[in-house]
C-alpha positions as CSV (number, residue, x, y, z in Angstrom):
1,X,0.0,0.0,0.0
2,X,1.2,3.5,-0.6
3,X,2.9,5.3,2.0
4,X,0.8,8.1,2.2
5,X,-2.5,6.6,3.0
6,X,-2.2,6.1,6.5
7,X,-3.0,2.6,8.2
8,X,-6.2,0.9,9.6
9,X,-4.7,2.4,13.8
10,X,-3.9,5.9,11.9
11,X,-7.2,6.0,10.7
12,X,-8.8,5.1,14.0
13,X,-6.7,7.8,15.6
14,X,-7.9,10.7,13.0
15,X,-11.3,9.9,13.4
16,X,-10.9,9.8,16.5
17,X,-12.8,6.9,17.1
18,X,-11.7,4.0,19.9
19,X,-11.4,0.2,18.0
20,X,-12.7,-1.6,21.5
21,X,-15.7,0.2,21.0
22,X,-17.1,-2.8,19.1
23,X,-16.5,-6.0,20.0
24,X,-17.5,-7.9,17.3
25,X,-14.9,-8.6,14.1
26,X,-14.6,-6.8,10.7
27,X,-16.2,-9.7,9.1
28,X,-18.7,-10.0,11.5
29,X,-19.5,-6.0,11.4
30,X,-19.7,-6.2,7.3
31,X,-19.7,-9.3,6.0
32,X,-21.8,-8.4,3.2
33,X,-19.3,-5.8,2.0
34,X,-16.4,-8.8,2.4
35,X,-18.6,-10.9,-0.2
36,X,-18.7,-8.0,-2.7
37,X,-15.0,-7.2,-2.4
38,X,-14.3,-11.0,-3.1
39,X,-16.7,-11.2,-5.7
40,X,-15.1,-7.7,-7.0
41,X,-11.9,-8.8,-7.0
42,X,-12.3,-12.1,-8.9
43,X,-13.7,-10.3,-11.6
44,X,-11.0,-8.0,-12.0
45,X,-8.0,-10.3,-11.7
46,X,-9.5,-11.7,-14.8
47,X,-9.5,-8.0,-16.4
48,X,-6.5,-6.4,-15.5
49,X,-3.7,-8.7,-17.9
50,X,-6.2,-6.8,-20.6
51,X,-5.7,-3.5,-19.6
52,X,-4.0,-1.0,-21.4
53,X,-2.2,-1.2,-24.8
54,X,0.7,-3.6,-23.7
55,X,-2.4,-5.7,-22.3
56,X,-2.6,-9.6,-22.9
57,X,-5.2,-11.4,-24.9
58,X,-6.7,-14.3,-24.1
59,X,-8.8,-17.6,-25.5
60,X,-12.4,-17.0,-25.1
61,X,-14.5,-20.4,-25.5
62,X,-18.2,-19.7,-26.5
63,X,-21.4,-21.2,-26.3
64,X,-20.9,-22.9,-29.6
65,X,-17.5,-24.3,-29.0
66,X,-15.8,-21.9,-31.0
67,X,-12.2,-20.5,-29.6
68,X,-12.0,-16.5,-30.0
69,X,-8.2,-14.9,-29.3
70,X,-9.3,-11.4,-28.1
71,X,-8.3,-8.9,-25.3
72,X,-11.7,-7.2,-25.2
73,X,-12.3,-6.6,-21.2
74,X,-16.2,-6.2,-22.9
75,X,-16.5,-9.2,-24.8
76,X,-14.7,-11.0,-21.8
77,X,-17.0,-10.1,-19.7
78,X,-20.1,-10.9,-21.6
79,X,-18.9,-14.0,-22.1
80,X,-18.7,-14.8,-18.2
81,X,-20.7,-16.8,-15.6
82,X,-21.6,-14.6,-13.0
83,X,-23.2,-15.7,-9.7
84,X,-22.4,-12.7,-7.0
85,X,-24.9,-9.5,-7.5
86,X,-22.1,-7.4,-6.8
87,X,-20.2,-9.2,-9.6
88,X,-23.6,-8.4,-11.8
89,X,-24.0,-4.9,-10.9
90,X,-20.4,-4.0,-11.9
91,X,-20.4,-6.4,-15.3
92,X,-23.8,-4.0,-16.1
93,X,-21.9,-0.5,-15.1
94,X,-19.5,-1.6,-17.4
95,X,-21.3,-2.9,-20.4
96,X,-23.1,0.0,-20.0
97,X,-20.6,2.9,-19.9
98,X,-18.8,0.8,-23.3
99,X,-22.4,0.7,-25.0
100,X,-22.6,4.7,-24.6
101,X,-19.0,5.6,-25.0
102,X,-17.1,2.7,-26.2
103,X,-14.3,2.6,-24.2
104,X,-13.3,2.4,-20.3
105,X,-14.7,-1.0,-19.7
106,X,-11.6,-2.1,-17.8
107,X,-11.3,1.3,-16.6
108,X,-14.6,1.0,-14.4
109,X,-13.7,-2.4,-13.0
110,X,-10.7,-1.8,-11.9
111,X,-10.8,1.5,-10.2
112,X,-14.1,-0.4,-8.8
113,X,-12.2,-2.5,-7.3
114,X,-9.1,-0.3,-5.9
115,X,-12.4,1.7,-4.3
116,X,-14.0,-1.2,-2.2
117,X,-10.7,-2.5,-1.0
118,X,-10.1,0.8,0.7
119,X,-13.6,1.1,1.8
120,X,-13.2,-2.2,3.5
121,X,-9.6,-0.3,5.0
122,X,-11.7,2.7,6.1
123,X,-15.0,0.3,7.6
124,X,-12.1,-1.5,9.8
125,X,-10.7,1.7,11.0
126,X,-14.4,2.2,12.1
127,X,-15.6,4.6,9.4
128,X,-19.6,4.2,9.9
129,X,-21.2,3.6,6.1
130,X,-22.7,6.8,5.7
131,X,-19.7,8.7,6.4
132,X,-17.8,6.5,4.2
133,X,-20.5,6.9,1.5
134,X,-20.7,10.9,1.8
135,X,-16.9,11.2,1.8
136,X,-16.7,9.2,-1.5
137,X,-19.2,11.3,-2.8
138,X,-17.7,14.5,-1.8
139,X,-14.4,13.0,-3.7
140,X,-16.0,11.6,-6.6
141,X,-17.7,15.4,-7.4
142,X,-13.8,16.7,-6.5
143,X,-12.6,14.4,-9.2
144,X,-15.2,15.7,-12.0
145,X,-14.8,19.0,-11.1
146,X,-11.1,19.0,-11.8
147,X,-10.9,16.7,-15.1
148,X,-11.7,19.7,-17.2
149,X,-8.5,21.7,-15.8
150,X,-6.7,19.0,-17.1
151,X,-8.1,19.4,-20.6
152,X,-4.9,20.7,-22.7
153,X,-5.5,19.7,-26.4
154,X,-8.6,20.2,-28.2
155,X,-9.0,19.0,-32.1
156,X,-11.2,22.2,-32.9
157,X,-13.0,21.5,-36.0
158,X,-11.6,17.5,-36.1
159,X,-9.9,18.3,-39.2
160,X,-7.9,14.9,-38.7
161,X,-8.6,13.2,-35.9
162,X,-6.4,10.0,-36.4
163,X,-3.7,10.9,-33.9
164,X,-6.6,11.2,-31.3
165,X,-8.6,7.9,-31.7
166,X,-5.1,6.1,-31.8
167,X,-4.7,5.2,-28.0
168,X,-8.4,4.2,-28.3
169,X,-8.2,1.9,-31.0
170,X,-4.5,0.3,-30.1
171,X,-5.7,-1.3,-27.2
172,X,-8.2,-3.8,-29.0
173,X,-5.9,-4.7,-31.5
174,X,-1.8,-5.5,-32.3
175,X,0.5,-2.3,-33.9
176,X,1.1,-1.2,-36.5
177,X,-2.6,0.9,-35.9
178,X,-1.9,4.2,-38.4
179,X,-3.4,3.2,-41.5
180,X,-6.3,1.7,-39.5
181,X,-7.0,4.7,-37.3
182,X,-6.7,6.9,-40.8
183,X,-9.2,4.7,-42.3
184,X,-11.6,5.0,-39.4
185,X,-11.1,8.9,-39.3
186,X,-11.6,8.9,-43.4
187,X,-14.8,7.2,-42.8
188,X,-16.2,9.2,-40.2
189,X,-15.4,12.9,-42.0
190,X,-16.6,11.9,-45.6
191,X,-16.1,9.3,-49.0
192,X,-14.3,9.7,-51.9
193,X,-16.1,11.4,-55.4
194,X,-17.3,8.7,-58.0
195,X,-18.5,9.4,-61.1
196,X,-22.6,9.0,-61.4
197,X,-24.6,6.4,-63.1
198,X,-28.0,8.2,-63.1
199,X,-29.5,4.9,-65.2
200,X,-31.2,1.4,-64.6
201,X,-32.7,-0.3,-62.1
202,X,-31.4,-2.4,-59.5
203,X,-33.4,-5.1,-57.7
204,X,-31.4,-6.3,-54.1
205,X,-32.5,-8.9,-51.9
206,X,-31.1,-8.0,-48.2
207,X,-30.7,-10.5,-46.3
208,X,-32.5,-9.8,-43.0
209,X,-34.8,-7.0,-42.2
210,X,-32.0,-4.7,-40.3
211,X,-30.1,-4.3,-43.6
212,X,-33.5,-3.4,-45.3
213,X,-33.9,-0.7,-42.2
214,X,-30.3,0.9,-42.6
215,X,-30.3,1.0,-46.5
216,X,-33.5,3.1,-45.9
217,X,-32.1,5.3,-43.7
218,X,-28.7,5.6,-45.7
219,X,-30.9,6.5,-48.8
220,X,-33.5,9.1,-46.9
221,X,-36.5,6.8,-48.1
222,X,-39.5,5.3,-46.0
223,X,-40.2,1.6,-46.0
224,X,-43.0,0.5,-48.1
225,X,-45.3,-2.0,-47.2
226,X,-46.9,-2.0,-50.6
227,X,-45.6,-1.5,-53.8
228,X,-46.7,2.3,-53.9
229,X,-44.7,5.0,-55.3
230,X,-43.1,6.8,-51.8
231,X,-44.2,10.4,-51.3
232,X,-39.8,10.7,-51.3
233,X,-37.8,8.4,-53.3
234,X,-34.2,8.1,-51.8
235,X,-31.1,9.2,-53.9
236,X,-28.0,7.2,-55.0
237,X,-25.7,7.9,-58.0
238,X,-24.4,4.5,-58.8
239,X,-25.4,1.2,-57.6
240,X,-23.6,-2.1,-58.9
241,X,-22.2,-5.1,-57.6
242,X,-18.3,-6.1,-57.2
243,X,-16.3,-9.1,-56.5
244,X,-15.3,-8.7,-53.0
245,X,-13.2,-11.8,-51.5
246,X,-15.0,-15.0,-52.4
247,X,-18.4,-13.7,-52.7
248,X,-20.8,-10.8,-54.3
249,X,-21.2,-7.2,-52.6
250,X,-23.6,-4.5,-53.5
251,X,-21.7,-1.0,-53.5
252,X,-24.0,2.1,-53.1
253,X,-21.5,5.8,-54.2
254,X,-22.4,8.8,-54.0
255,X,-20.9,12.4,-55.6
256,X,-21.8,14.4,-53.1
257,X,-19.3,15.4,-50.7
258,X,-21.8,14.6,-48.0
259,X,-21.8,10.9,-48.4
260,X,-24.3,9.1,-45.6
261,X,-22.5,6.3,-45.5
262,X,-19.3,4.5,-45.9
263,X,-18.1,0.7,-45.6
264,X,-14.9,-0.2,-44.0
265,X,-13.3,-3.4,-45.3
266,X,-11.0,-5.5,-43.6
267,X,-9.1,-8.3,-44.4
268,X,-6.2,-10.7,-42.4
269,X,-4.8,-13.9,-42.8
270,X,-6.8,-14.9,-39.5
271,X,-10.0,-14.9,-37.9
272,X,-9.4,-13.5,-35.1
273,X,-7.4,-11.0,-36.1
274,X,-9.8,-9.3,-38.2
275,X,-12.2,-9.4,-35.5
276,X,-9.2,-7.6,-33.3
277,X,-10.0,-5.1,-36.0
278,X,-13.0,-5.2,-36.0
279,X,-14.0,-4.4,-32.6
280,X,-10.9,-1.5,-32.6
281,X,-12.9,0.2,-35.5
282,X,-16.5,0.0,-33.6
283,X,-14.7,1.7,-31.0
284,X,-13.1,4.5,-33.1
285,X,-16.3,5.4,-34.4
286,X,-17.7,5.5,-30.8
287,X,-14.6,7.5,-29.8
288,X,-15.2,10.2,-32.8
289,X,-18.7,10.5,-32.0
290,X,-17.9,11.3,-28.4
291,X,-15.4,13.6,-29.7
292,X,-18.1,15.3,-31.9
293,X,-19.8,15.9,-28.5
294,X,-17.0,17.2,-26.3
295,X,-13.8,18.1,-28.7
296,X,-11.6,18.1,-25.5
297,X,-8.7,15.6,-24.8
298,X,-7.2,14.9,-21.5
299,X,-3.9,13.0,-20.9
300,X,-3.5,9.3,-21.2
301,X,-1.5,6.4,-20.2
302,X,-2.4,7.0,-16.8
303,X,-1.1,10.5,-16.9
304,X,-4.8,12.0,-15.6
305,X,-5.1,9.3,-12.9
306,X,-1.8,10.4,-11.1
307,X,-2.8,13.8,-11.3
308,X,-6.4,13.5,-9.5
309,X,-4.4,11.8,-7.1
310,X,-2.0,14.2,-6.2
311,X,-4.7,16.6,-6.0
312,X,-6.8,14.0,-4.1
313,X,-3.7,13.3,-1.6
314,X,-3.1,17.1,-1.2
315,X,-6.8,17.9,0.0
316,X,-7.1,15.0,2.2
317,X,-3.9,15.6,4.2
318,X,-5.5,18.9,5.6
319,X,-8.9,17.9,5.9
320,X,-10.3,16.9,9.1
321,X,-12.7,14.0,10.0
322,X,-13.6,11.2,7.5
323,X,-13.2,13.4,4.3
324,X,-9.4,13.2,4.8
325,X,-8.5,9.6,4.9
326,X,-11.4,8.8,2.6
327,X,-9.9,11.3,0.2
328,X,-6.2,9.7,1.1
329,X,-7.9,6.3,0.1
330,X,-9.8,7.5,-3.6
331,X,-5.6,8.6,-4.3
332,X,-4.4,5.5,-3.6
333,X,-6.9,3.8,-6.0
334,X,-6.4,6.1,-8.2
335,X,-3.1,5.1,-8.4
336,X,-3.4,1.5,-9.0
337,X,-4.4,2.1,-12.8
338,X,-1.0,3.4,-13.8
339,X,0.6,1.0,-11.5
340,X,-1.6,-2.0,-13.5
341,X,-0.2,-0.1,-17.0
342,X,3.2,-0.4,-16.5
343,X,3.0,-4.3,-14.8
344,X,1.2,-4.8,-18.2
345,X,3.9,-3.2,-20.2
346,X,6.9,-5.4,-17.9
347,X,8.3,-2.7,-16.0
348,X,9.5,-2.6,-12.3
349,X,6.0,-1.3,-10.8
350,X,7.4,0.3,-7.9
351,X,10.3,2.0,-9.7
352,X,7.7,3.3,-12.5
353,X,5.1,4.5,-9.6
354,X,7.6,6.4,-7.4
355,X,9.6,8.4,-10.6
356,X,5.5,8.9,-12.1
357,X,5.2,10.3,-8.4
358,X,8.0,12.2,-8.1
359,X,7.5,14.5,-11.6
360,X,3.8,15.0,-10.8
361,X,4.7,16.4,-7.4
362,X,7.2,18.5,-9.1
363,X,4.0,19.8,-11.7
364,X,4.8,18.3,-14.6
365,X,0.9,16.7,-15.1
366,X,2.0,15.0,-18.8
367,X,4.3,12.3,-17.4
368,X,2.5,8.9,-18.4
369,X,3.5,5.0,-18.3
370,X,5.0,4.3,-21.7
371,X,6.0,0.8,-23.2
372,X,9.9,1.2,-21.9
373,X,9.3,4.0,-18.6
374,X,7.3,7.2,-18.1
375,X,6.7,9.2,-21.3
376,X,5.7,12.6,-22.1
377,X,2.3,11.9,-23.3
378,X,2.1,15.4,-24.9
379,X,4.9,14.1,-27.4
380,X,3.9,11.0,-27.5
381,X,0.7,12.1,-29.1
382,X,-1.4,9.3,-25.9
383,X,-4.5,11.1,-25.0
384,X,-8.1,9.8,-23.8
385,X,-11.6,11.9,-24.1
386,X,-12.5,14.1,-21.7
387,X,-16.5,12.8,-21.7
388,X,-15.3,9.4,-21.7
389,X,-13.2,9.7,-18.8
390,X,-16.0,11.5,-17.2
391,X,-18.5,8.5,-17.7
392,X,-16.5,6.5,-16.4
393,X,-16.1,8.4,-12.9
394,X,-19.4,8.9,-12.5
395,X,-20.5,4.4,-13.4
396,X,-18.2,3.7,-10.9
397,X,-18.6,6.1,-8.1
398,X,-22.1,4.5,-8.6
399,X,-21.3,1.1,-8.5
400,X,-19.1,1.8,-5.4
401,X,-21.8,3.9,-3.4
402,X,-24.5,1.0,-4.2
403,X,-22.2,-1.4,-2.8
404,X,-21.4,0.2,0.5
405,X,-24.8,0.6,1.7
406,X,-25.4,-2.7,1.1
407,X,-25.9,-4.9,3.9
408,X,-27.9,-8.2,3.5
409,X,-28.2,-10.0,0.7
410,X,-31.7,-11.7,0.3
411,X,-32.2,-14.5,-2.3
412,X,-35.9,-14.6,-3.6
413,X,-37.5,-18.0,-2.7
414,X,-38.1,-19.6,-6.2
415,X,-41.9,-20.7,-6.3
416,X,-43.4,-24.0,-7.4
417,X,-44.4,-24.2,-10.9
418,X,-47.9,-25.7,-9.9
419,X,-49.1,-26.9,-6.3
420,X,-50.2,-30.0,-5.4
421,X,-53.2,-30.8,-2.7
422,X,-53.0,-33.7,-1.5
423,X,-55.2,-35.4,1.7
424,X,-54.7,-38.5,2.8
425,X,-58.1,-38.9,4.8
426,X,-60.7,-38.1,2.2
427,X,-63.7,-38.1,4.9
428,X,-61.7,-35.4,6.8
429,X,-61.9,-32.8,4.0
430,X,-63.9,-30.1,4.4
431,X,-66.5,-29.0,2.0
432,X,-66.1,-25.7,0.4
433,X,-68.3,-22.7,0.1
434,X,-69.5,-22.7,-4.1
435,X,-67.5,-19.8,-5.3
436,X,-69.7,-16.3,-5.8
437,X,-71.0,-15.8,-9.0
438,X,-69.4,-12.3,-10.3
439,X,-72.0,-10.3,-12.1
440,X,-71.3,-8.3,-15.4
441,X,-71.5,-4.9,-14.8
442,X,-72.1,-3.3,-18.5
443,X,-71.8,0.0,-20.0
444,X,-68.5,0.7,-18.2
445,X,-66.2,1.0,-21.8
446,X,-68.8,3.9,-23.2
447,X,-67.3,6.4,-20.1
């Protein structure tokens, strides 16, 4: 544990609290919390070799028997078997904050995970639960209001926003990532001219109803149920089919600059590597429309997390009462997701954590964890979205918060499908009343 989050008798002492006061165990005094933190950490020990570019992969087995190589922490953890409701709360949180920003899956579970281990630090120490809830709070709305200081590179217009979606893209996928992350940028700005073909008539057969729903849209024309003329037909220059691979595609151009739609192909020697590539270009597109939202970048590789930490540590050390060694506690946390970055990358952790420590203190705030030692991250071109990082504070300080108020766990009795009478003594049973006959009352639908 770091040095400068005091222990379990420190934290007794600056609460000001007397440990003999309760006679009963930790694990008798929050039990519930104990099962939670277990069930926490299992599922992040199976995360964290993913997290990060220098991250490992690993063999998914499906359903269907098939072997997948990815290093996904989202398809990892849709593919698990999860019994704890803390373990389902926090696979939700993060499916969740991927689904709406496509990134920081791993992110949420891990920093959940530094959070309840100090919680259970600070419940020993004899923090009661709502002062251990309101202090998170309190440091959770400290965090969010000092990400956007911490916002020095915006892309402005996203004239080319390759260099941004790169760290987002390179951790779902193996280098080189340039001409992947151009392509994805490419498609997201606009297509290439074509020359029209204003003649003929195509007929296509799509081959579920989705495909029939997006060509729709992409062509600005309702569906028709009937073979009516539509009140407005949709607009396409050129459509003709091409040899693609071993089969037949149907290519829709454009002239317009404004194309509505472009197709990016991919192709690799191996399965699983296009589907590497695959899921790193679903989450470039998420990452560009999150930078359409919010054009602001924040520093990566870990680079942000130290620096809410020092803040974090520099706050709680003159604050009085719980605030300060709850505040102490969110810092150290904080500071495991640079540590896990440079374990991932094979580096000497506590070398890496106390040089990372050292610069920040001195104000440099662009040191990061590179693939050979801290990096400048400005330089380096490593940056992560500012409403990504965001999201991801505020899913986990909600995962955290739901977990330490929670103390019982109560499993719903599972009821019979049907219910059998059964008497033995036939003569003892009791005759019941004939049910009442339940008159109609009419005229009640013309009120």
């Amino acid at each position: 544990m770091d040095s400068t989050v005091p222990s379990a008798l420190e934290l007794s002492q600056r609460l000001a609290l007397n440990p003999r006061e309760s006679p009963r165990s930790p694990e008798e005094e929050e039990p519930h919390l104990l099962s939670s933190l277990a069930a926490v950490q299992t599922l992040a020990n199976v995360i964290w070799p993913c997290y990060g570019p220098h991250g490992r992969q690993k063999f998914l087995v499906t359903m269907k028997g098939e072997t997948v190589c990815t290093g996904c922490a989202t398809a990892i953890l849709r593919a698990l078997e999860l019994e704890h409701p803390a373990a389902w709360l926090l696979r939700e949180a993060a499916q969740t904050q991927a689904e709406n920003s496509g990134d920081g899956t791993a992110f949420v579970v891990l920093l959940t995970e530094a959070l309840l281990e100090q919680a259970e630090q600070l419940l020993k120490a004899g923090l009661p639960r709502p002062q251990l809830r309101e202090a998170y709070s309190t440091a959770t709305a400290e965090v969010l209001a000092t990400l956007p200081s911490l916002a020095i590179q915006s892309l402005g217009p996203l004239e080319d926003p390759s260099w941004a979606l790169h760290s987002v893209m390179n951790t779902y996928t193996l280098p080189p990532m340039d001409h992947l992350t151009k392509l994805v940028a490419h498609a997201c700005r606009r297509g290439d001219p074509h020359t029209a073909d204003k003649y003929g008539i195509v007929v296509i057969q799509a081959r579920s109803r989705m495909e029939i729903i997006y060509l729709s849209e992409v062509l600005d024309t309702p569906l028709l149920p009937r073979l009516l003329p539509p009140q407005r037909p949709g607009k396409c220059q050129r459509v003709y089919r091409q040899e693609l691979g071993d089969g037949l595609a149907v290519v829709f151009e454009w002239e317009c600059t404004g194309t509505p739609a472009l197709t990016v192909v991919l192709r690799g020697a191996t399965t699983q590597g296009l589907q590497s590539a695959e899921q790193a270009v679903y989450h470039g597109i998420d990452a560009y429309f999150q930078l359409c939202q919010d054009p602001r970048l924040i520093p990566g590789a870990g680079a942000t997390e130290m620096a809410l930490a020092k803040m974090l540590s520099d706050k709680g050390s003159r604050l009085e009462g719980p605030s300060g060694p709850a505040f102490l506690a969110f810092a150290w946390a904080l500071k495991y997701l640079p540590k896990t970055l440079a374990e991932n990358a094979g580096l000497a952790v506590s070398d890496v954590g106390a040089e990372m420590s050292g610069v920040h203190q001195g104000g440099n705030l662009l040191m990061g964890v590179g693939a050979e030692g801290i990096i400048n991250v400005a330089q380096e071109g490593v940056w992560d979205t500012l409403i990504v990082k965001a999201q991801g504070f505020r899913a986990v300080a909600e995962v955290v918060l739901q977990l330490v108020t929670v103390d019982e766990i109560v499993v719903a009795k599972k009821s019979p499908t049907h219910q059998q009478i059964w008497n033995p003594d036939s003569k003892k049973t009791k005759k019941r009343p004939p049910p009442v006959e339940k008159k109609k009352i009419l005229g009640m639908n013309n009120w």
